[in-house]
N, C-alpha and C positions, 0 to 999 in steps of 0.2 A: 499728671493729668492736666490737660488743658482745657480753656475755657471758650466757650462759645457761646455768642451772644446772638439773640433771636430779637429780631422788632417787631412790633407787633403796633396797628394805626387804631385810631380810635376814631370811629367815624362821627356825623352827628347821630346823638339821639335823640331815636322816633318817640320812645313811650317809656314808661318807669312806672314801677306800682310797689306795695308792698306785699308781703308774703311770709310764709313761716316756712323753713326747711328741717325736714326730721332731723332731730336731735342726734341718729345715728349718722347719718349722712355727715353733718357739719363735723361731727366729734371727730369722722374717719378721716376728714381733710385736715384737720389742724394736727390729729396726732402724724400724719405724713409729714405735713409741715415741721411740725418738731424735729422730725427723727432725719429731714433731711441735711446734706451738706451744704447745700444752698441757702440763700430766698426763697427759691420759687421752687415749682415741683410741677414736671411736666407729667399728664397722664395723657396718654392718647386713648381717643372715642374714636373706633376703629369703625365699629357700628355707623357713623353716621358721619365719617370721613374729618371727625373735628380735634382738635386737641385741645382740651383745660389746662388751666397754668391755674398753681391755687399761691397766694403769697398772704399776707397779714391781714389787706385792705378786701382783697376781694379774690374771686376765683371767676377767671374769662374765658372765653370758649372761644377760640378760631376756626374759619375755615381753614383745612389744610388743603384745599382745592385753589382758593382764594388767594391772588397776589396782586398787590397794588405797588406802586412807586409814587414819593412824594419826596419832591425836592431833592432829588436823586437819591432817595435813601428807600429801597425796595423792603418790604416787609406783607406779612398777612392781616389783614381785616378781623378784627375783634367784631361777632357779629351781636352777640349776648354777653352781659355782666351779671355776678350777681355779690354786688356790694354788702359786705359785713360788719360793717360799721356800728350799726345795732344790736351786733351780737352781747354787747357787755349790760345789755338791757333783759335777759333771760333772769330767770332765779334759779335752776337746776341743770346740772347737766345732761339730765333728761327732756328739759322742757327743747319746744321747738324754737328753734332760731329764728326770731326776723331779719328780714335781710330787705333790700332793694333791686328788685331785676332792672337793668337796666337793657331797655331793646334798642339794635340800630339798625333792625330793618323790618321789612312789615310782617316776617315771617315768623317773627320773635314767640311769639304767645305756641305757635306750634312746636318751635326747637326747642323750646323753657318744657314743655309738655311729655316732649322726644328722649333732653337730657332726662329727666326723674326717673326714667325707666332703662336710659342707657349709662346713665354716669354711675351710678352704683354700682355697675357689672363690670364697670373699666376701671371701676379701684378694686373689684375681687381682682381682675386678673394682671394689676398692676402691681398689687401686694405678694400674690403667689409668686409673681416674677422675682421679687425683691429678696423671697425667702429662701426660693433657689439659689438665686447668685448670692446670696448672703454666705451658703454655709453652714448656718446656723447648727450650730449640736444641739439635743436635744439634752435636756438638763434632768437628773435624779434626785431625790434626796433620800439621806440617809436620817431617821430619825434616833438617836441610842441615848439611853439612860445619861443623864449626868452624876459621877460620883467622884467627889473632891472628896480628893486625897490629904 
C-alpha cells in the first residue's frame, strides 16, 4: 500500500473563540482516530465541498475547491480549525469538549455553523463505508453451563 502525502497551508487568522463540542461528536473523531492506520483520518464533507482531517492536536477542514501555491509547494487552504488542546480539561466522557475554533476567513462563524450539522453526517457515512469494506462478520455467542470435570 503506498503513501500519499497531502499539504495543506495554514492561512493568517482572522478570529478564535471558545466553545464546547457534544461529547458525542468529539468521542466519534478520536475513536476514528484510534482505530486508524495512520495519524490523520481523512473524512470528506461532500455536502459542503470540504474535507476534515482529524489528528491528536486538532481536526481542520479544507476547501476542496481551494488551491493555493507557496513557494512552489502547491496545496489546499485550511479555512477553519477546531483545536483540542483543552480536551484533557473535561471530567466525563459525556461531558462537552472545549475546544478553540480557529477562523481564517471572515466566513468562519457561518461554516463552524454549516460543519455542526454537516460533519456528523459525513462521519455516518464515513463509518458505514468502513464497515463495508471492512468485512466485518458479525459475531454470536454461545452461553453453556460450566461443568469441571
Amino acid at each position: 500500500m503506498g503513501v500519499t502525502t497531502e499539504t495543506f497551508f495554514r492561512p493568517a487568522e482572522t478570529a478564535r473563540e471558545r466553545v464546547n463540542l457534544p461529547a458525542s461528536l468529539f468521542n466519534r473523531c478520536l475513536l476514528l482516530l484510534n482505530r486508524a492506520d495512520s495519524r490523520h483520518v481523512f473524512i470528506p464533507v461532500r455536502s459542503m465541498q470540504y474535507q476534515a482531517i482529524i489528528d491528536e492536536a486538532e481536526i481542520i477542514f479544507v476547501d476542496n475547491q481551494g488551491y493555493a501555491v507557496s513557494e512552489g509547494q502547491g496545496g489546499r487552504l485550511i479555512v477553519l480549525a477546531w483545536d483540542v488542546a483543552l480536551r484533557s480539561t473535561r471530567d466525563s466522557l459525556t461531558a462537552p469538549v472545549p475546544i478553540e475554533i480557529v477562523y481564517y476567513n471572515s466566513d468562519g462563524h457561518e461554516i463552524h455553523r454549516r460543519l455542526m450539522s454537516e460533519f456528523p453526517k459525513a462521519l455516518d457515512r464515513y463509518e458505514e463505508k468502513q464497515k463495508a469494506a471492512s468485512g466485518e462478520k458479525s459475531l454470536t455467542a454461545a452461553v453453556l453451563p460450566f461443568r469441571p470435570s
